[in-house]
Backbone bond lengths (Angstrom), bond angles and torsions (degrees), N, CA, C in turn:
res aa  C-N    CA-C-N  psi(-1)  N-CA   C-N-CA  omega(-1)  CA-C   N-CA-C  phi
1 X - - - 1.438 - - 1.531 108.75 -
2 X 1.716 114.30 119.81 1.275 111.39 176.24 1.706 131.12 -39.07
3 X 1.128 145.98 -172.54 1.525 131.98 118.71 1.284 117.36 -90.59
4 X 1.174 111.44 128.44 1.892 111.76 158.95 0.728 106.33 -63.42
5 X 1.355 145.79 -73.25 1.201 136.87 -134.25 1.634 115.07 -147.58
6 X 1.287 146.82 155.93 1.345 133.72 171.74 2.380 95.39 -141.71
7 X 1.485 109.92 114.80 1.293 120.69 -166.89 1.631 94.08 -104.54
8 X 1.313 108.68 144.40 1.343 128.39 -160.52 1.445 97.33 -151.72
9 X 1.550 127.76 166.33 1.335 137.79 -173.50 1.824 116.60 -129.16
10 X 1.709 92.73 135.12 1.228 82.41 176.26 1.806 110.57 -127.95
11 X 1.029 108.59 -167.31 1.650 124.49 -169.50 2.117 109.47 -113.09
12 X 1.154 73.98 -6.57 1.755 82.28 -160.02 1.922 112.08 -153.87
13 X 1.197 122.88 66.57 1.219 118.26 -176.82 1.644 112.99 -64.01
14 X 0.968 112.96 -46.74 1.916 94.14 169.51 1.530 117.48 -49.64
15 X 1.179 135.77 -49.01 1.375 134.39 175.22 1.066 107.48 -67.43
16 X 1.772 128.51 -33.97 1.347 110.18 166.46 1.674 124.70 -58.37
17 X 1.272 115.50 -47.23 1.316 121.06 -175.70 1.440 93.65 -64.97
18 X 1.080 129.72 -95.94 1.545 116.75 -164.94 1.158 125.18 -20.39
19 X 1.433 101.96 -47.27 2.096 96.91 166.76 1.212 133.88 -54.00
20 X 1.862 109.79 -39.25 1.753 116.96 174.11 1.561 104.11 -89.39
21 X 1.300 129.36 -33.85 1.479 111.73 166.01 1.411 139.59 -73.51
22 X 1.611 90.67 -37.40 1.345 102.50 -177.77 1.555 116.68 -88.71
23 X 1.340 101.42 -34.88 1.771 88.19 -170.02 1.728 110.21 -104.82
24 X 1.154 120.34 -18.62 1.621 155.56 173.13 1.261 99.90 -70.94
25 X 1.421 126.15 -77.21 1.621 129.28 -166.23 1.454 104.41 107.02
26 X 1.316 119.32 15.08 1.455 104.78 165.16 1.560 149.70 -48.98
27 X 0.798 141.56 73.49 2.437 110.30 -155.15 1.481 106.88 -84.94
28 X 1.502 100.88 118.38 1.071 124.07 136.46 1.448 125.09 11.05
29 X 1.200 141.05 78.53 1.662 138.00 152.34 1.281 142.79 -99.58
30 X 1.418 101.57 37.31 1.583 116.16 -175.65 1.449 104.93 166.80
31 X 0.894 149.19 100.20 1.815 133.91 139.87 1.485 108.11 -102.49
32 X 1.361 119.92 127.09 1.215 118.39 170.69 1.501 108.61 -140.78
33 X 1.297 116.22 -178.88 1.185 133.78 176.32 1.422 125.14 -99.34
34 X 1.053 154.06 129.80 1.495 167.94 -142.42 1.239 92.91 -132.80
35 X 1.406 131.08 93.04 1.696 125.77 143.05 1.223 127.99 -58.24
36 X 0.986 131.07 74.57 1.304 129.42 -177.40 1.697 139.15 -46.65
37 X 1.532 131.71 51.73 1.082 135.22 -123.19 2.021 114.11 -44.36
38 X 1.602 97.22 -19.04 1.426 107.07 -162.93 1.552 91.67 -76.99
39 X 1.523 124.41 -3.85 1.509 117.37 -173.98 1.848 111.28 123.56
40 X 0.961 92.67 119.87 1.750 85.33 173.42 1.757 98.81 109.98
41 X 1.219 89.84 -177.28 1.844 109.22 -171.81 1.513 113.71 -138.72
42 X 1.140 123.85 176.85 1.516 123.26 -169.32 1.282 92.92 -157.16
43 X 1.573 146.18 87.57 1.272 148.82 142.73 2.073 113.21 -30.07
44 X 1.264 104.64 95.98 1.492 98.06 -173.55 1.670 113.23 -106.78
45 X 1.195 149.07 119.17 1.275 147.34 169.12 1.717 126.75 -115.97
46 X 1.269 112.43 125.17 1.413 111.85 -176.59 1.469 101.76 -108.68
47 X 1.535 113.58 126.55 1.500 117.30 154.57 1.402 116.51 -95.83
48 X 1.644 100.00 147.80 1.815 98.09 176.24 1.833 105.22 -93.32
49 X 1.727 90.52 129.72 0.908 84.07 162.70 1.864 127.10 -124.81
50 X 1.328 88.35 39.05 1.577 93.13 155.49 1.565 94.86 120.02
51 X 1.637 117.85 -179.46 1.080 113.74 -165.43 2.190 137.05 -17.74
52 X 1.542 91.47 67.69 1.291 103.43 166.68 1.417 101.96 92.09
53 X 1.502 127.17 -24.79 1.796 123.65 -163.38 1.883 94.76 -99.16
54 X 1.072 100.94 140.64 1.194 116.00 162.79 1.818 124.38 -123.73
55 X 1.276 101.39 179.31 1.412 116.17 -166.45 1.638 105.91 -126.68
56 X 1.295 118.43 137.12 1.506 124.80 -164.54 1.566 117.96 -135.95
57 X 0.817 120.40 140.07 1.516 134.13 -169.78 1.947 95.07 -129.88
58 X 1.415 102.63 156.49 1.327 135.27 159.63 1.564 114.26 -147.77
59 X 1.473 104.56 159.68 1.290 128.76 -171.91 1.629 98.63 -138.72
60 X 1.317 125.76 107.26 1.410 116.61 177.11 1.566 87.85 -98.95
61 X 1.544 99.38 152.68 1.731 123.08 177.67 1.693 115.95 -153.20
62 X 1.158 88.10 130.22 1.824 99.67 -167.10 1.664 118.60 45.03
63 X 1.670 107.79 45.10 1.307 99.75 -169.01 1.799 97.37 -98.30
64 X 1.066 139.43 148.71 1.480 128.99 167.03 1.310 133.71 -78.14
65 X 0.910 113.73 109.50 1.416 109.50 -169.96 1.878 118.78 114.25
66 X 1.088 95.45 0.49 1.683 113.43 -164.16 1.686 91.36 -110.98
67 X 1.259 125.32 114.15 1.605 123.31 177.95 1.459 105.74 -77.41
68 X 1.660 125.58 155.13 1.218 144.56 -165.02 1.472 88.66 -107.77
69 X 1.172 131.32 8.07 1.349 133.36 -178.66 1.393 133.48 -121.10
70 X 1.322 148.72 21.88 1.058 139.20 -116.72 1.634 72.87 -159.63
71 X 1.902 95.89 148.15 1.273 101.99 -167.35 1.771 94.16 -106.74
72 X 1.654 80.71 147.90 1.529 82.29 -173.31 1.716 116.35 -111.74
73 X 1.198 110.40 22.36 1.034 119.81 175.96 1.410 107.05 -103.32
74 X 1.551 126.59 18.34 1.442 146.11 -178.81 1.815 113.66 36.27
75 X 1.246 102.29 -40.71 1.743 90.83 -165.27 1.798 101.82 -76.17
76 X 0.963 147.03 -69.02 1.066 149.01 156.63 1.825 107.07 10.10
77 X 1.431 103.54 -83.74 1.543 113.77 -179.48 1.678 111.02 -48.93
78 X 1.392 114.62 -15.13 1.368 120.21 -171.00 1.659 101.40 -117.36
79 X 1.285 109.93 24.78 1.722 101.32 165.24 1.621 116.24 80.34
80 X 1.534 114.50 -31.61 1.123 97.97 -148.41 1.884 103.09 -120.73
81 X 1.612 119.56 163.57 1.282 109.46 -168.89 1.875 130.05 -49.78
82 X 0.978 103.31 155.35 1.484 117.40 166.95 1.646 111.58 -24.25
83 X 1.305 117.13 136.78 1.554 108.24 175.37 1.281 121.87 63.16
84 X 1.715 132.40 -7.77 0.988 118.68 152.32 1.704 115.60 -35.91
85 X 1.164 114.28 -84.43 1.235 110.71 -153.67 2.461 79.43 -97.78
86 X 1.447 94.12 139.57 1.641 90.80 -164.27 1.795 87.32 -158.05
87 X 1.523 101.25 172.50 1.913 94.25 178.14 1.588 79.69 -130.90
88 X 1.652 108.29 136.09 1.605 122.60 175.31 1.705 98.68 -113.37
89 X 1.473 104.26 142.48 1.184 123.32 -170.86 1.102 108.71 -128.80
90 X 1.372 128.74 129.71 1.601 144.15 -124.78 1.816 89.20 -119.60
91 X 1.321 113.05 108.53 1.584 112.37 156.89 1.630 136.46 -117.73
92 X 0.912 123.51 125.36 1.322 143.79 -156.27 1.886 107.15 -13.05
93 X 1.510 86.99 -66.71 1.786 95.86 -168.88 1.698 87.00 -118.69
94 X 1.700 95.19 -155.45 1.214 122.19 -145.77 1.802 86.83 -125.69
95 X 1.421 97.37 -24.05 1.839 96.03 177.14 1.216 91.53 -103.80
96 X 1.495 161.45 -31.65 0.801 141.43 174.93 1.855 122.33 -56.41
97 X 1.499 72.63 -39.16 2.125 81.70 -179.42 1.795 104.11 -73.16
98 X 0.725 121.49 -17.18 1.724 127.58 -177.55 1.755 97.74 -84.85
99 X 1.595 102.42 -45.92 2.040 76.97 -172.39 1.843 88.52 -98.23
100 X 0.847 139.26 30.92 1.542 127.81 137.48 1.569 115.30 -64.86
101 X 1.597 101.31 -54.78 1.384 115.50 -176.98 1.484 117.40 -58.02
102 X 1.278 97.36 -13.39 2.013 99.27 -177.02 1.839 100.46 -106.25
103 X 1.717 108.35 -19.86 1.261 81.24 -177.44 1.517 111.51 -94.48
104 X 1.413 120.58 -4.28 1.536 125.60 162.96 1.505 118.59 -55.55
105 X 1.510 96.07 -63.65 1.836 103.08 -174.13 1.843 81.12 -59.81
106 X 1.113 157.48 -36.06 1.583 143.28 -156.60 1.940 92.22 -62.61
107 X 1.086 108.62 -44.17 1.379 129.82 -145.94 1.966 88.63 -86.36
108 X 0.760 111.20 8.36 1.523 121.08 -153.68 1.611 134.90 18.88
109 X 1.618 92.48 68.40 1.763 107.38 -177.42 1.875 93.47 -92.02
110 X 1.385 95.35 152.79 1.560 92.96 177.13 1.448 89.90 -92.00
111 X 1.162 113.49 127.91 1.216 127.92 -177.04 2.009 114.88 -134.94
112 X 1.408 99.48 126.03 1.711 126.91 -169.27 1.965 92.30 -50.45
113 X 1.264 113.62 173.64 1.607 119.73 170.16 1.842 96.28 -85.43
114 X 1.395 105.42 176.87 1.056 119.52 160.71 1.910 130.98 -75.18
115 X 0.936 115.13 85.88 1.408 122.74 -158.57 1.733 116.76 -91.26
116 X 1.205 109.05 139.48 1.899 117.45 -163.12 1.621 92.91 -105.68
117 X 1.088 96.91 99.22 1.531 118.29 149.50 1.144 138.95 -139.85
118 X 1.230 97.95 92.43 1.609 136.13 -139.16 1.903 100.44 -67.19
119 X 1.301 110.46 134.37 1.747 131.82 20.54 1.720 85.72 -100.39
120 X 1.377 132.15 68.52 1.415 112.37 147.97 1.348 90.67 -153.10
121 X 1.925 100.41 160.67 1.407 112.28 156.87 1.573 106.53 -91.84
122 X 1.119 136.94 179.75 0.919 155.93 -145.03 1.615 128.48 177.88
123 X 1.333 121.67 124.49 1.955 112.72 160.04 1.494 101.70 -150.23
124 X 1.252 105.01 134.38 1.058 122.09 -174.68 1.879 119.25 -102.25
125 X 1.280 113.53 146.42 1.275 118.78 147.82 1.451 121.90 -169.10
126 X 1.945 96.74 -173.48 1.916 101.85 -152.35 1.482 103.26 -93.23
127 X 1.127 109.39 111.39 1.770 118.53 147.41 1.868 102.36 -15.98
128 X 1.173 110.50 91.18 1.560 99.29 163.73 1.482 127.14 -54.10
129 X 1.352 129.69 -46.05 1.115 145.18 -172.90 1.507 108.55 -63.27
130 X 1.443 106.08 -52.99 1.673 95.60 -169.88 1.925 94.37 -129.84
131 X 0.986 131.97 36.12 1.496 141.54 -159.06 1.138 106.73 -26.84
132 X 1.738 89.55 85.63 1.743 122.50 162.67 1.828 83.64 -89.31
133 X 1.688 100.20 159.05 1.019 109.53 156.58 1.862 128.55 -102.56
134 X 0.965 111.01 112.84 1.725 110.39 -174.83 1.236 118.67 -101.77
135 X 1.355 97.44 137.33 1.802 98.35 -167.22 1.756 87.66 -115.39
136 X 1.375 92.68 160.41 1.541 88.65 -179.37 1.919 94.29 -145.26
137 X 1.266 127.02 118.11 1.714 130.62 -138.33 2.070 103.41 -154.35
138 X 1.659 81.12 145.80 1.499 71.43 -177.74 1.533 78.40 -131.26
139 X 1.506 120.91 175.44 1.547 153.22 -163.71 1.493 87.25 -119.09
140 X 1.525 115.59 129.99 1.419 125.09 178.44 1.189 100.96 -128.02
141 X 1.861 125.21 -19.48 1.566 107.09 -170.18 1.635 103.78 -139.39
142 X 0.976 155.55 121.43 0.950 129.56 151.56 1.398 145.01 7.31
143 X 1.106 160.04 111.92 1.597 161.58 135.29 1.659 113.23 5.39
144 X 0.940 115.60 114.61 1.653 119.96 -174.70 1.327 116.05 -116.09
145 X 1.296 137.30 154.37 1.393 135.53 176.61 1.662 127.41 -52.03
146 X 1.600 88.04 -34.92 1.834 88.38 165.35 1.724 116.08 -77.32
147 X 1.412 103.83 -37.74 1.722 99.57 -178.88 1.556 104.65 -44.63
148 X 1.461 133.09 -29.24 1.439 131.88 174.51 1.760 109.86 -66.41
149 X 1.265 113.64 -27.17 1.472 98.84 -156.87 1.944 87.50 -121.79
150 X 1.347 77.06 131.18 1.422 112.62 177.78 1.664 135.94 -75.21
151 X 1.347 106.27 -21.45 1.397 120.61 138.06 1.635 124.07 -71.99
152 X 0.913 128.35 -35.61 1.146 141.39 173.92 2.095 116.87 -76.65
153 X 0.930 117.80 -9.23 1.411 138.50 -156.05 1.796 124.71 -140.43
154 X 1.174 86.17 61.60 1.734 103.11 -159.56 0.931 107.30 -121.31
155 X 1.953 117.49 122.26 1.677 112.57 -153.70 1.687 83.53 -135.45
156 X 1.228 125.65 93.59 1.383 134.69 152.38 1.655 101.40 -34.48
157 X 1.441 106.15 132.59 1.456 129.62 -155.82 1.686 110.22 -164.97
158 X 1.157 114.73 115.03 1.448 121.33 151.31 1.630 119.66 -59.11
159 X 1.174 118.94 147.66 1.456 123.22 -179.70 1.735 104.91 -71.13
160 X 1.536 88.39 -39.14 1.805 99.57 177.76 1.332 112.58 -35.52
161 X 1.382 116.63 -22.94 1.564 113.40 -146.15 1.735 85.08 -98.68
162 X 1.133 127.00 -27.75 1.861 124.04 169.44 1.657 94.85 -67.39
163 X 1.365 134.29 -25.14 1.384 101.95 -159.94 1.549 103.97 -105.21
164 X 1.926 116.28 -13.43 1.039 123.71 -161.47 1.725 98.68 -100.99
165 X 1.539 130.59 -42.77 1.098 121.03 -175.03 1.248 131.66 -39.09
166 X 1.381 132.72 -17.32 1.562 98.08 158.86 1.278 99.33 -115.65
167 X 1.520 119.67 83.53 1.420 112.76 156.29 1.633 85.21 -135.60
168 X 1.400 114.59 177.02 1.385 124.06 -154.27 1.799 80.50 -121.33
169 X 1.069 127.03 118.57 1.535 127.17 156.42 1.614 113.65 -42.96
170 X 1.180 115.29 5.03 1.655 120.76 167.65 1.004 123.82 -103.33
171 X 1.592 112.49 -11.57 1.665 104.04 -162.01 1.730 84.83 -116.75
172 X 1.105 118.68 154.23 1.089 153.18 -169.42 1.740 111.70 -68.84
173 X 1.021 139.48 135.85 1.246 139.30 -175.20 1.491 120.66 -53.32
């Protein structure tokens, strides 16, 4: 069963939209408003991001009980590194994901290298606005019987690599 949709929270819906439409290339298929009868509003927006699934944001306002504080970049508020919990976005090839990656850093996103973690490549970077982490990844091999088994499937890893992936080994600290 596909996902439609995966909804996430933000602090700032104009900077959000401009970031997934404008600098991303997302379009827009829904923003609406949430009246909230108990008081307050719910700014809601869905971007498409491609075959049928989309991506969702909220903005709660004057709702009770709903904190004006809460980080919305989730891993942070939950203790634990960068990209734990992150949304990956599926691109065609392996040249397609490479001139994305050149036309972002063009656009000047700090943007991670292209990284082999097989069967995908992968590059990552941070949502400025609400610092989600977004991976943006293509599938190069098929699924194999060991990729299931977990003894068998052991990828020596620095922790660095959760705190460093979306920075570009070019851009400056």
């Amino acid at each position: 069963m596909p996902i439609d949709h995966v909804s996430l929270a933000t602090h700032d819906m104009g900077a959000t939209r401009a970031f997934y439409e404008g600098t991303l290339g997302f379009t827009v298929v829904i923003h609406e408003t949430l009246s909230i009868e108990e008081g307050g509003t719910v700014d809601h927006i869905f971007f498409d991001t491609g075959e049928g699934a989309c991506l969702a944001f909220m903005q709660w306002r004057g709702v009770d009980g709903v904190s004006d504080n809460f980080d919305t970049g989730i891993n942070q508020g939950l203790g634990v590194p960068p990209g734990t919990f992150h949304v990956a976005l599926r691109y065609p090839s392996l040249e397609a994901l490479a001139a994305l990656r050149k036309e972002l850093v063009g656009k000047g996103l700090n943007v991670g290298e292209i990284l082999p973690l097989h069967p995908y490549r992968s590059f990552f970077l941070d949502d400025p606005v609400n610092g989600l982490r977004l991976e943006y990844t293509t599938r190069i091999a098929d699924y194999t019987e060991e990729d299931r088994d977990p003894l068998k499937r052991i990828l020596p890893m620095s922790i660095r690599l959760f705190y460093d992936a979306g920075r570009s080994s070019s851009m400056p600290e």
